[in-house]
Residue, then its C-alpha position, 0 to 999 in steps of 0.5 A: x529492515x525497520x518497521x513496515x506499518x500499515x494503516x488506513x488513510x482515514x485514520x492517519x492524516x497527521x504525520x507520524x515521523x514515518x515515511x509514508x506512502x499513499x499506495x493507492x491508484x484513485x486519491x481516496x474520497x473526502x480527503x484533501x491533498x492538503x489535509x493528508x501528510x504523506x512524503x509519497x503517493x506511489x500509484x505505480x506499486x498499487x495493483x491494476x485497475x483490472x484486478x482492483x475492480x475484480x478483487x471488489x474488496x470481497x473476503x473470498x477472493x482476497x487469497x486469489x487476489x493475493x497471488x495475482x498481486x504478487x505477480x503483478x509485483x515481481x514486475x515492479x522490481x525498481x519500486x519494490x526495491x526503492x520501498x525496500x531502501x526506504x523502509x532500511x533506513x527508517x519506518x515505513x507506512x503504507x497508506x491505504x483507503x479501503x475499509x477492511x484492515x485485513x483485507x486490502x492490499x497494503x497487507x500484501x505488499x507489506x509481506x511482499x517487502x519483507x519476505x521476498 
């Protein structure tokens, strides 16, 4: 497998020769479609606006947050294993608008790709 990066849709508008997928369900504030580079916006692979609005970003739920997340992506085989096929063939980034690099969900999905 290639590279799987993570970085805040902020602070990467420019392309960057990776395939990069926006994997938020909401566009995120204050961007253009026109000023962000992304070959994808998957909304399919971003968690449920249930367990978004839960998790609210808050350090104390983010491990509980993870488990229930990692469920809701063993449901999306098919996205999973087409992100999978990308990030074999070339680097991958998975674009995110929350704040918290640490935090967030893209850090889930990242080690769900490579380690399950």
């Amino acid at each position: 497998m290639k590279t799987i990066n993570i970085k805040r849709v902020y602070d990467s508008k420019e392309s960057d020769g990776t395939y990069r997928v926006l994997i938020d369900r909401l566009w995120p504030r204050g961007i253009k479609k026109t000023d962000l580079s992304i070959d994808e916006w998957n909304k399919e692979i971003a968690p449920s606006p249930k367990l978004r609005i839960w998790f609210d970003h808050k350090k104390e739920r983010f491990e509980d947050f993870s488990k229930l997340y990692i469920e809701e992506l063993k449901l999306k085989k098919e996205e999973v294993e087409r992100l999978r096929n990308i990030a074999t063939k070339q680097p991958l980034t998975l674009l995110f608008g929350a704040k918290d690099l640490e935090i967030n969900h893209a850090v889930v999905v990242k080690e769900f790709l490579l380690n399950r």
